[in-house]
PDB file of N, CA, C and O in Angstrom:
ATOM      1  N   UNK A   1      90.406 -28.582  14.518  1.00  0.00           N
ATOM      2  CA  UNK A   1      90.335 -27.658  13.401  1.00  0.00           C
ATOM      3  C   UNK A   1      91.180 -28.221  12.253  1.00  0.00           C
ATOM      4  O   UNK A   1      92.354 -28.542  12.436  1.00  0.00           O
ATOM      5  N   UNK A   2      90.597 -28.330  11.126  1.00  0.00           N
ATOM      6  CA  UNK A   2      91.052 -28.773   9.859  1.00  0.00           C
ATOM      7  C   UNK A   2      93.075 -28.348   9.409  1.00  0.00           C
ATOM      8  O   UNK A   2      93.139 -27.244   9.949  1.00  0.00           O
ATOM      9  N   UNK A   3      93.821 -28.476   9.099  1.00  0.00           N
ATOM     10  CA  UNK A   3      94.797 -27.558   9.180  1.00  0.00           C
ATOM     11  C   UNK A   3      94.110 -26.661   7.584  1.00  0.00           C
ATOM     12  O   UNK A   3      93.377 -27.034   6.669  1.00  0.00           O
ATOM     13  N   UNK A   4      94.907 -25.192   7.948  1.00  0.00           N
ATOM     14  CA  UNK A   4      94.747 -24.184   7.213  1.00  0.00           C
ATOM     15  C   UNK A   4      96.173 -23.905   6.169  1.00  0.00           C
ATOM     16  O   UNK A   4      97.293 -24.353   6.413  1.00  0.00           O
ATOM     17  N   UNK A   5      95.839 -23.139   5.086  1.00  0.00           N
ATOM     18  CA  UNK A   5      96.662 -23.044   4.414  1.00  0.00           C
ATOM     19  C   UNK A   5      96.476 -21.419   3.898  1.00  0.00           C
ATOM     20  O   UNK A   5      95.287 -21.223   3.646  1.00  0.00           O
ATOM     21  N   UNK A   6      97.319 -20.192   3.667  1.00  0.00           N
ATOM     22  CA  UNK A   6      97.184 -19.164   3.405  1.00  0.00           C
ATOM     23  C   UNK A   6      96.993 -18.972   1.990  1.00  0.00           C
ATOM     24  O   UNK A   6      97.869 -19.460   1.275  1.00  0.00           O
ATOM     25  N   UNK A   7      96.034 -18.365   1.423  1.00  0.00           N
ATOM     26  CA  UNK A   7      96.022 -17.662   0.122  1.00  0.00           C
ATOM     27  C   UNK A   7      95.755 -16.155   0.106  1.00  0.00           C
ATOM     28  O   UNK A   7      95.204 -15.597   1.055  1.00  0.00           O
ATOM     29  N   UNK A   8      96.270 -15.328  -1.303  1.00  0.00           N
ATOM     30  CA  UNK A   8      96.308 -14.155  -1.166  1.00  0.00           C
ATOM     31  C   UNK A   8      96.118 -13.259  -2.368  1.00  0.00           C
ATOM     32  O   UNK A   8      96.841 -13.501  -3.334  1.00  0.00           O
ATOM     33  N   UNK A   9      95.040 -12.009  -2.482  1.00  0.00           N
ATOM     34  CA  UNK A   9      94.711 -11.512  -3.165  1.00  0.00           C
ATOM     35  C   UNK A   9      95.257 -10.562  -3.664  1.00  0.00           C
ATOM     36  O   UNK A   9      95.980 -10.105  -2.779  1.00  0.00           O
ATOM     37  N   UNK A  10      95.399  -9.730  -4.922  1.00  0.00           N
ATOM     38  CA  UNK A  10      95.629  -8.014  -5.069  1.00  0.00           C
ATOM     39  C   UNK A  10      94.250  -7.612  -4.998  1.00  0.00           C
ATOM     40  O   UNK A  10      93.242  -8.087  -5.521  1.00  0.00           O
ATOM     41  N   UNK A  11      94.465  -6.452  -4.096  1.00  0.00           N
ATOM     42  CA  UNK A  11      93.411  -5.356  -4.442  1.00  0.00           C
ATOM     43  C   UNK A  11      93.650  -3.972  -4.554  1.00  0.00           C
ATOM     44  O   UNK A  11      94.733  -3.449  -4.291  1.00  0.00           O
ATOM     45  N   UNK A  12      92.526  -3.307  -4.988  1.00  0.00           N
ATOM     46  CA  UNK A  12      93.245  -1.872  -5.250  1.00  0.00           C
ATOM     47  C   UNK A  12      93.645  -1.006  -3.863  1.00  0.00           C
ATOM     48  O   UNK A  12      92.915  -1.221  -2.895  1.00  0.00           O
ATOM     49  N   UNK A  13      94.307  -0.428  -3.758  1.00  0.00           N
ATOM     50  CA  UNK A  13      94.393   0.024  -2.453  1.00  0.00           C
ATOM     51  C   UNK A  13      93.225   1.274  -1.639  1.00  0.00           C
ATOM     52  O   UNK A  13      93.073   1.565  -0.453  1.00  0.00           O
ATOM     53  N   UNK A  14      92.630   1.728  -2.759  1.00  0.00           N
ATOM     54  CA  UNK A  14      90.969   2.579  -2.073  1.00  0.00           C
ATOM     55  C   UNK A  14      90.357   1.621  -2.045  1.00  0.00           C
ATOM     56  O   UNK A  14      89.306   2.043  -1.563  1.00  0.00           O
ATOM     57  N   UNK A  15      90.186   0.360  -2.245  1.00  0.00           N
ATOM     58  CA  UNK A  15      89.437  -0.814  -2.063  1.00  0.00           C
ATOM     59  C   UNK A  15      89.317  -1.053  -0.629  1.00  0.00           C
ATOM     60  O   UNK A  15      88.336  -1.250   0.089  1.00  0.00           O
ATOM     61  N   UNK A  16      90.759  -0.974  -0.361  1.00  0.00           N
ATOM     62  CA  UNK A  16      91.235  -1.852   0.976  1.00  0.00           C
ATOM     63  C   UNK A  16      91.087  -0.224   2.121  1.00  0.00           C
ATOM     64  O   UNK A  16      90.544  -0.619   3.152  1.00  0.00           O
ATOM     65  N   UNK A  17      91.260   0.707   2.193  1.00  0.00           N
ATOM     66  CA  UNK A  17      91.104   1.567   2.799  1.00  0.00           C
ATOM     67  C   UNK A  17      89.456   1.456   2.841  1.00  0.00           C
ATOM     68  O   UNK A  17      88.915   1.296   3.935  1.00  0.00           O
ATOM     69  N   UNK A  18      88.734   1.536   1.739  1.00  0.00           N
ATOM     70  CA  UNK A  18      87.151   1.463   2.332  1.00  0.00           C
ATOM     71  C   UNK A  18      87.233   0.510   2.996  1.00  0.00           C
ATOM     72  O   UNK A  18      87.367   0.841   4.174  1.00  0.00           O
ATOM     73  N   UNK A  19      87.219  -1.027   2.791  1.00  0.00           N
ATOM     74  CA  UNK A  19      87.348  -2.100   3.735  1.00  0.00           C
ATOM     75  C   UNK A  19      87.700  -2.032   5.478  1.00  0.00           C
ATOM     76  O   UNK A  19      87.195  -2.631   6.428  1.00  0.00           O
ATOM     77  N   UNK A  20      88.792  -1.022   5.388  1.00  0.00           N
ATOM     78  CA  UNK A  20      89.302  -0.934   7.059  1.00  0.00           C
ATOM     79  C   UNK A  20      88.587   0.038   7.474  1.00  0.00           C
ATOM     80  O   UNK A  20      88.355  -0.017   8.682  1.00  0.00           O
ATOM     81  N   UNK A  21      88.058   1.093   6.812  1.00  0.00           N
ATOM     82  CA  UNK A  21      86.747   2.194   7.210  1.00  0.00           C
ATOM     83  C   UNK A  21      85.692   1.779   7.680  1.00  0.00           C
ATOM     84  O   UNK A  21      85.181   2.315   8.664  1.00  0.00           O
ATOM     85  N   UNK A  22      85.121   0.659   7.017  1.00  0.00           N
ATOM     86  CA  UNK A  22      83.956  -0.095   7.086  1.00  0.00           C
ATOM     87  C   UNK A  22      84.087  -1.481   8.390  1.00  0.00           C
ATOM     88  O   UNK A  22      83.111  -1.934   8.989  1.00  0.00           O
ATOM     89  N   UNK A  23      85.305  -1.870   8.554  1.00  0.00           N
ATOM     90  CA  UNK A  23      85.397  -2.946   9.416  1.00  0.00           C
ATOM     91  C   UNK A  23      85.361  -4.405   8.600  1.00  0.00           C
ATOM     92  O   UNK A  23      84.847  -5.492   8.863  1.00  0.00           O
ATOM     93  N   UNK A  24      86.022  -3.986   7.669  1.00  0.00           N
ATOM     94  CA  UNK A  24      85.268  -5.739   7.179  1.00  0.00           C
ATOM     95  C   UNK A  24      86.976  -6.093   6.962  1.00  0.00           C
ATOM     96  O   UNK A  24      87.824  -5.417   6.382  1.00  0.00           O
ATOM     97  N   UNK A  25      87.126  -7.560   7.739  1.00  0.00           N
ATOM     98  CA  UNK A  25      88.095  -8.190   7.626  1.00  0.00           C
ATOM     99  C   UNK A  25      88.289  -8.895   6.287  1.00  0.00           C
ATOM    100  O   UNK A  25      87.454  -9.799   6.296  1.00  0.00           O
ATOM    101  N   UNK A  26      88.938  -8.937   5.192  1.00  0.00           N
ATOM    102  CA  UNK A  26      89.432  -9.660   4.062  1.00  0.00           C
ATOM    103  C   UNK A  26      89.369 -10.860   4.098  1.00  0.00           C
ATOM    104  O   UNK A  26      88.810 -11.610   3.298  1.00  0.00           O
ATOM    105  N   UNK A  27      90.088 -11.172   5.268  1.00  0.00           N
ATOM    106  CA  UNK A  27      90.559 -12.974   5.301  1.00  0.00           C
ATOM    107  C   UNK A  27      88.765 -13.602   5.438  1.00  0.00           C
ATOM    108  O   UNK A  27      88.385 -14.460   4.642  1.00  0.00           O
ATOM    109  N   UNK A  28      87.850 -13.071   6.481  1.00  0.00           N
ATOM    110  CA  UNK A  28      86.520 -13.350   6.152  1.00  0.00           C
ATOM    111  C   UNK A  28      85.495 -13.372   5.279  1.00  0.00           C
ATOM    112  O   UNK A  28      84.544 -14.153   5.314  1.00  0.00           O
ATOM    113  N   UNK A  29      85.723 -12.352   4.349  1.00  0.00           N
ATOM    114  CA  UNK A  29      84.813 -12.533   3.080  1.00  0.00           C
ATOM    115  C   UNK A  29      85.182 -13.249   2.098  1.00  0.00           C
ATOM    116  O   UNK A  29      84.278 -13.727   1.413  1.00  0.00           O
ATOM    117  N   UNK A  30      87.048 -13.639   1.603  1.00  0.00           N
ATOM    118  CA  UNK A  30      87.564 -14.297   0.955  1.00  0.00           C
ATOM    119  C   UNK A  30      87.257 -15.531   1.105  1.00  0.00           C
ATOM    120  O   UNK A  30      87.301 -16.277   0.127  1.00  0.00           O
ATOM    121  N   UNK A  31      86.835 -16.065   2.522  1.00  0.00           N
ATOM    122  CA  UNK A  31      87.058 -17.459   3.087  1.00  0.00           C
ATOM    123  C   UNK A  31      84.938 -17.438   2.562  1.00  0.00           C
ATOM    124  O   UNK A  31      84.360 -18.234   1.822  1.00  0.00           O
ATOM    125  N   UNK A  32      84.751 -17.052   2.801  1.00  0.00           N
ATOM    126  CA  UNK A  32      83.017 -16.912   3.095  1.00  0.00           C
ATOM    127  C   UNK A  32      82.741 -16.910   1.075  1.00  0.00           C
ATOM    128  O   UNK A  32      81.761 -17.550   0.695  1.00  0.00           O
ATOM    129  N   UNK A  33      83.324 -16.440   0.340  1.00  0.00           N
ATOM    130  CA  UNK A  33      83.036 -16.384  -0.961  1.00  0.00           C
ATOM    131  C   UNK A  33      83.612 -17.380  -1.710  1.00  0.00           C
ATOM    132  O   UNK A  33      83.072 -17.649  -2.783  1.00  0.00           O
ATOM    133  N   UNK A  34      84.524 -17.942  -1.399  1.00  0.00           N
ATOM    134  CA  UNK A  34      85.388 -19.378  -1.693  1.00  0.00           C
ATOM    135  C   UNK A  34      84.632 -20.540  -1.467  1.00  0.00           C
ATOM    136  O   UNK A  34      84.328 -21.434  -2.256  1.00  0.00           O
ATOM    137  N   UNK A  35      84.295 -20.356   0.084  1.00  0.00           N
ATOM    138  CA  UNK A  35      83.633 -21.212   0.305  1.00  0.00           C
ATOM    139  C   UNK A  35      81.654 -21.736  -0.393  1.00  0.00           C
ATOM    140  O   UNK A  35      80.918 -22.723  -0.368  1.00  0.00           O
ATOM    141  N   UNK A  36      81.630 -20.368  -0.894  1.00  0.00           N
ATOM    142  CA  UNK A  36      80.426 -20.509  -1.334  1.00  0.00           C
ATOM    143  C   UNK A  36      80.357 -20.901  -2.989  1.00  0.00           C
ATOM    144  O   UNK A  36      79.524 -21.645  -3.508  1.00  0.00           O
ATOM    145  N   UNK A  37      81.743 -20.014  -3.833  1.00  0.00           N
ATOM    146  CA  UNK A  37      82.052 -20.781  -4.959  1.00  0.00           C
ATOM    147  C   UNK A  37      82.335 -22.523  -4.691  1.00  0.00           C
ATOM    148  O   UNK A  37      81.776 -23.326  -5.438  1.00  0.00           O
ATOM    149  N   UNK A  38      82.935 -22.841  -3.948  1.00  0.00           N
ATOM    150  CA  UNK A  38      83.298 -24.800  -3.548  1.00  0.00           C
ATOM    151  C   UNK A  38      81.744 -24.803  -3.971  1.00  0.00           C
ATOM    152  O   UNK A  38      81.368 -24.937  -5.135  1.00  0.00           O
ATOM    153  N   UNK A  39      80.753 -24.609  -2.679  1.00  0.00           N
ATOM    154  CA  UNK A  39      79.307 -25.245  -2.744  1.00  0.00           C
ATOM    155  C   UNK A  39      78.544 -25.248  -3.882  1.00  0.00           C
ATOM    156  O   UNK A  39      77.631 -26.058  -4.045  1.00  0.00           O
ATOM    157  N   UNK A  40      78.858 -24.365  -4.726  1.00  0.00           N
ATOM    158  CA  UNK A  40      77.544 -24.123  -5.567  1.00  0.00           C
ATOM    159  C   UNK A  40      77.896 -24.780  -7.239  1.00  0.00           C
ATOM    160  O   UNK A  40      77.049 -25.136  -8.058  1.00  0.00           O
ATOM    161  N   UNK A  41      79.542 -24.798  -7.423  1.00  0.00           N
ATOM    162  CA  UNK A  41      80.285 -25.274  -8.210  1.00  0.00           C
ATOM    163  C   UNK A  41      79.842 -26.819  -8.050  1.00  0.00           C
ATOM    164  O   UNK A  41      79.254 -27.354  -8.990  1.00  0.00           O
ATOM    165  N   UNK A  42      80.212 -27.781  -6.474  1.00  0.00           N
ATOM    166  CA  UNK A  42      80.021 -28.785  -6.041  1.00  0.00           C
ATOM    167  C   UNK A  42      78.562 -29.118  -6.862  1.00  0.00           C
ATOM    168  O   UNK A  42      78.495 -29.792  -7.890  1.00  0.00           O
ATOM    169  N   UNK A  43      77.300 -28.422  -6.095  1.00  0.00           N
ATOM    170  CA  UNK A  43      76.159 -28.366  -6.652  1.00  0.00           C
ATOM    171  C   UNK A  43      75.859 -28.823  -7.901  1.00  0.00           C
ATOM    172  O   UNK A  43      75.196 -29.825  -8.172  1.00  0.00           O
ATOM    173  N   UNK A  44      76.537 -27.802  -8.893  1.00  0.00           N
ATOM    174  CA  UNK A  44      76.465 -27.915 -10.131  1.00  0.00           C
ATOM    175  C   UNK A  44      76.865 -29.495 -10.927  1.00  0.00           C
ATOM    176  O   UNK A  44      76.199 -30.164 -11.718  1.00  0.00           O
ATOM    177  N   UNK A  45      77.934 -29.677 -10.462  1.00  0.00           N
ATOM    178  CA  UNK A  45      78.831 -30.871 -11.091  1.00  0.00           C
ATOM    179  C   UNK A  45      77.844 -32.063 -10.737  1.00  0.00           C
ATOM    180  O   UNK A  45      77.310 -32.662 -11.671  1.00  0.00           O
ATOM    181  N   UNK A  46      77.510 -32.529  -9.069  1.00  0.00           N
ATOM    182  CA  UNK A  46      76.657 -33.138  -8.919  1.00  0.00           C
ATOM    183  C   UNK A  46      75.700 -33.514  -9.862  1.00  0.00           C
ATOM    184  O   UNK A  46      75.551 -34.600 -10.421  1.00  0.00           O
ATOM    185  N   UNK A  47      74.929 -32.241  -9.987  1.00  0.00           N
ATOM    186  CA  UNK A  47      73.208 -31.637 -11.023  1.00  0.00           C
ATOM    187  C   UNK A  47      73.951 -32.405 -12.190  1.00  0.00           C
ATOM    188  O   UNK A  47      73.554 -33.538 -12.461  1.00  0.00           O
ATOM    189  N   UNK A  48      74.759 -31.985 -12.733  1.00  0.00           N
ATOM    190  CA  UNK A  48      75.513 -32.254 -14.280  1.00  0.00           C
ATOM    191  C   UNK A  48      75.350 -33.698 -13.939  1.00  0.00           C
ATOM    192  O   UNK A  48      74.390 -34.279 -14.447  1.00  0.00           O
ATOM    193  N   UNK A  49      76.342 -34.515 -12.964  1.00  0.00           N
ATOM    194  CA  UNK A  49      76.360 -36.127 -13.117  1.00  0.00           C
ATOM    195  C   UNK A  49      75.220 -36.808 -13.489  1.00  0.00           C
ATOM    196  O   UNK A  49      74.844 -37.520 -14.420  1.00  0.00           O
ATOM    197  N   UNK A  50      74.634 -36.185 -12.067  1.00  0.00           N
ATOM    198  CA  UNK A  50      73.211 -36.951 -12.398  1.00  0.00           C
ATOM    199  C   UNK A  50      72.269 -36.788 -13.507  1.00  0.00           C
ATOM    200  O   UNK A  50      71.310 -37.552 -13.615  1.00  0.00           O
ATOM    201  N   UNK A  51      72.561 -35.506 -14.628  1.00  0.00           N
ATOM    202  CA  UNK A  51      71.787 -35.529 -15.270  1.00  0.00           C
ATOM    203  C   UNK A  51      72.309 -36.801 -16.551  1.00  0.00           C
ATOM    204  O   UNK A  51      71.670 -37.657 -17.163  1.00  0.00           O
ATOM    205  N   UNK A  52      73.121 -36.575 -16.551  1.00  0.00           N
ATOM    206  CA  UNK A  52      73.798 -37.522 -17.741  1.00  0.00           C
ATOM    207  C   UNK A  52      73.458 -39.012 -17.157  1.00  0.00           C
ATOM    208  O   UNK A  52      73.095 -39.764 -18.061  1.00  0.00           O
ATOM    209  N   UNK A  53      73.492 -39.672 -15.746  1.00  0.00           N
ATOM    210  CA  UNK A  53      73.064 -40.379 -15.326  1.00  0.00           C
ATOM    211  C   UNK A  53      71.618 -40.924 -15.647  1.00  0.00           C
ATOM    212  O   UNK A  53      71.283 -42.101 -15.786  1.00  0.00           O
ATOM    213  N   UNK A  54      70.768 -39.677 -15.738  1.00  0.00           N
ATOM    214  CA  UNK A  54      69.480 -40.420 -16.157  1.00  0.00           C
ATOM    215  C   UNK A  54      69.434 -40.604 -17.581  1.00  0.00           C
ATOM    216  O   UNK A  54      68.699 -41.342 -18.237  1.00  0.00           O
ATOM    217  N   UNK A  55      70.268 -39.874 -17.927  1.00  0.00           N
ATOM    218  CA  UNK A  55      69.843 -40.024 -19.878  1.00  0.00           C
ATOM    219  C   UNK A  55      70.305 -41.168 -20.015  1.00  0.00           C
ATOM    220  O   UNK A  55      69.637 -41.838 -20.802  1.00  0.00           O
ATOM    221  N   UNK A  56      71.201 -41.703 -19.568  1.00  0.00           N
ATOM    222  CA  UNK A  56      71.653 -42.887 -19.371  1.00  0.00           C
ATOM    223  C   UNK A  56      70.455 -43.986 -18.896  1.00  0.00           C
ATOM    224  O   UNK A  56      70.035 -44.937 -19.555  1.00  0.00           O
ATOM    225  N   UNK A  57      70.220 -43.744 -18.138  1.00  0.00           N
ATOM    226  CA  UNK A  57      69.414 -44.931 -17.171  1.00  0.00           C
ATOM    227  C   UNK A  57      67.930 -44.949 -18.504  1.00  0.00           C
ATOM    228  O   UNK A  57      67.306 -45.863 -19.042  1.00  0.00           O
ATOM    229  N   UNK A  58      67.891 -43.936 -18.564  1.00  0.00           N
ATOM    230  CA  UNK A  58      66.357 -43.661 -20.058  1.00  0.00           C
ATOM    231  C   UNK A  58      66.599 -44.853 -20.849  1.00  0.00           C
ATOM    232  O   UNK A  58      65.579 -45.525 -20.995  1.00  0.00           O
ATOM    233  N   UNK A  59      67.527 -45.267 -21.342  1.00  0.00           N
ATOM    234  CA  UNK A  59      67.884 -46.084 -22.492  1.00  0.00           C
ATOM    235  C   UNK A  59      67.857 -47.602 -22.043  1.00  0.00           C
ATOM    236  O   UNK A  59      68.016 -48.408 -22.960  1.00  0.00           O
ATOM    237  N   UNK A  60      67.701 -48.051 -20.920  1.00  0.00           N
ATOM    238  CA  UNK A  60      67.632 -49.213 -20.539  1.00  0.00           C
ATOM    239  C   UNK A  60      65.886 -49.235 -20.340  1.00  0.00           C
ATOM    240  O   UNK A  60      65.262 -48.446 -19.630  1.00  0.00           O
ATOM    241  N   UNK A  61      65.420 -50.113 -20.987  1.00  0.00           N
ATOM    242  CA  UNK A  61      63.993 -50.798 -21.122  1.00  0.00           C
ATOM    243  C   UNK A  61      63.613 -51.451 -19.834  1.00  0.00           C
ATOM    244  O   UNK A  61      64.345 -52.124 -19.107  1.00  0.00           O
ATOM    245  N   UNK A  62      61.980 -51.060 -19.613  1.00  0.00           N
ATOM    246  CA  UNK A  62      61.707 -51.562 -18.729  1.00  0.00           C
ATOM    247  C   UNK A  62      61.976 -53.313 -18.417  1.00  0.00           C
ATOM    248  O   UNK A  62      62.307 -53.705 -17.298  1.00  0.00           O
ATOM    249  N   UNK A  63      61.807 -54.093 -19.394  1.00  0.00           N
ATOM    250  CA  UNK A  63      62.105 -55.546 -19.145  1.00  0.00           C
ATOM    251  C   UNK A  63      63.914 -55.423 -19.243  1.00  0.00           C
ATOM    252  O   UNK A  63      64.391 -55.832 -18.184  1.00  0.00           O
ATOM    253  N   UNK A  64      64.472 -55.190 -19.755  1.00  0.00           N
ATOM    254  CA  UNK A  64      65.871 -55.127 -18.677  1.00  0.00           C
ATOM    255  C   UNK A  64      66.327 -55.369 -17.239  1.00  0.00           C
ATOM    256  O   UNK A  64      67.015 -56.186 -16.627  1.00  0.00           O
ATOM    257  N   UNK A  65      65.176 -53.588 -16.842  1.00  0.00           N
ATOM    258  CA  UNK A  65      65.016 -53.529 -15.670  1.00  0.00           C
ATOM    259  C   UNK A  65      64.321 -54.839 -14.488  1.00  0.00           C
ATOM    260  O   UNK A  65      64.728 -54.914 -13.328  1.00  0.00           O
ATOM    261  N   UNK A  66      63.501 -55.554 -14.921  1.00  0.00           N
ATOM    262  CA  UNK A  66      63.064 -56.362 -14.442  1.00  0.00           C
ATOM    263  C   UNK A  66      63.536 -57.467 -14.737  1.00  0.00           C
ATOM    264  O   UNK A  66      62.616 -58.124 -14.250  1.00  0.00           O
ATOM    265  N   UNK A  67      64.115 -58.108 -15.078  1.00  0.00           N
ATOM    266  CA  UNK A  67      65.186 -59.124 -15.473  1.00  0.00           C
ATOM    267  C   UNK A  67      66.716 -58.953 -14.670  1.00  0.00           C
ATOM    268  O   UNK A  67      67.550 -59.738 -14.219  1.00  0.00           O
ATOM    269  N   UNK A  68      66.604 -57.774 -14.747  1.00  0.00           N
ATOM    270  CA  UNK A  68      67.846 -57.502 -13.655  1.00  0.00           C
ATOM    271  C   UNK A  68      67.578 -58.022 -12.460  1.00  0.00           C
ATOM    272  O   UNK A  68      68.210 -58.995 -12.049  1.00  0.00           O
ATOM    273  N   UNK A  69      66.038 -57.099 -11.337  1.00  0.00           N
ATOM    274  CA  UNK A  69      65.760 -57.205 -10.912  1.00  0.00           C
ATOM    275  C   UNK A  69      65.822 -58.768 -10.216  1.00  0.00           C
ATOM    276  O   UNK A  69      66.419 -59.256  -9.256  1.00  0.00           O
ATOM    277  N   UNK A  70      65.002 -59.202 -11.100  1.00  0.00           N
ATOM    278  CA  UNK A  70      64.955 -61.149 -10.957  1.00  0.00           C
ATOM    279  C   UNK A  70      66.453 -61.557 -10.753  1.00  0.00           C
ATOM    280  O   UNK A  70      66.748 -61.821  -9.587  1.00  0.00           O
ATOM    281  N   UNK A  71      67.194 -61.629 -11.448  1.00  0.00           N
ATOM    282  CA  UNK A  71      68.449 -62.056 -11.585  1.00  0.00           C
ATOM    283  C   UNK A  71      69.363 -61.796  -9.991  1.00  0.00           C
ATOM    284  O   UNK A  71      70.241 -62.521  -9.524  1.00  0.00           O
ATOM    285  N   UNK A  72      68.943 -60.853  -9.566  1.00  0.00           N
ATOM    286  CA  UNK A  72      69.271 -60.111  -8.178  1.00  0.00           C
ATOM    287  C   UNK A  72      68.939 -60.839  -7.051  1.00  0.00           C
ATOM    288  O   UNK A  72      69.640 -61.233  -6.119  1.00  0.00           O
ATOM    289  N   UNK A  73      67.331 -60.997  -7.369  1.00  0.00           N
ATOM    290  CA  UNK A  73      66.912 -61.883  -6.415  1.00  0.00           C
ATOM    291  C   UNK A  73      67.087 -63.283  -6.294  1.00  0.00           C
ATOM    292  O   UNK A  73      66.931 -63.870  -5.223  1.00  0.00           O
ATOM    293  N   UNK A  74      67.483 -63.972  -7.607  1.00  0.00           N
ATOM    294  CA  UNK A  74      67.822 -65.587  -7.443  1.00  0.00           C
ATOM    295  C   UNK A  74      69.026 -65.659  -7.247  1.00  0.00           C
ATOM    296  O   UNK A  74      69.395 -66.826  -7.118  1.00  0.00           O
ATOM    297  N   UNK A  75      69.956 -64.785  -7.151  1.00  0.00           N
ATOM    298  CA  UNK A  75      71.427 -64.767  -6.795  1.00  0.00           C
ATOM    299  C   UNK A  75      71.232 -64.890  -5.422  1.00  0.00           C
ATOM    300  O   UNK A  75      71.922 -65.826  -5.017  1.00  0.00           O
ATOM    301  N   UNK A  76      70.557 -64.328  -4.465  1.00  0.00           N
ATOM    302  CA  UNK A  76      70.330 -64.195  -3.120  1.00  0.00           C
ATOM    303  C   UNK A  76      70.725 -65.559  -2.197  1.00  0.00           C
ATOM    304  O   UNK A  76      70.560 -65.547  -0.977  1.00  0.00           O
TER     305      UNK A  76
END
């Protein structure tokens, strides 16, 4: 198991009384909504790189590309 590290919220306190009415542990939805902000944030940044990546890659001409190519292969 990864080591763990504690973090900690305010909430209102009828918040947290519905919560213990209902059964729902804190430390689980905190960990479960964190974890889903990481993924989708992750996601995003990714999406972002790569998009700038192709606008990038757009600007290089096909005979570039194939000259590279060649150059690749007689290095071999």
């Amino acid at each position: 198991m990864p080591a763990q590290v504690t973090v900690s919220a305010k909430i209102d306190k009828e918040l947290r009384k519905k919560m213990a009415h209902l059964g729902i542990k804190p430390s689980v939805v905190i960990k479960r909504a964190l974890e889903n902000e990481v993924r989708e944030r992750s996601t995003k940044k990714v999406l972002g790189e790569a998009s700038k990546a192709s606008e990038i890659l757009k600007k290089v001409s096909e005979k570039d590309w194939t000259d590279a190519i060649r150059k690749s292969r007689d290095e071999r």
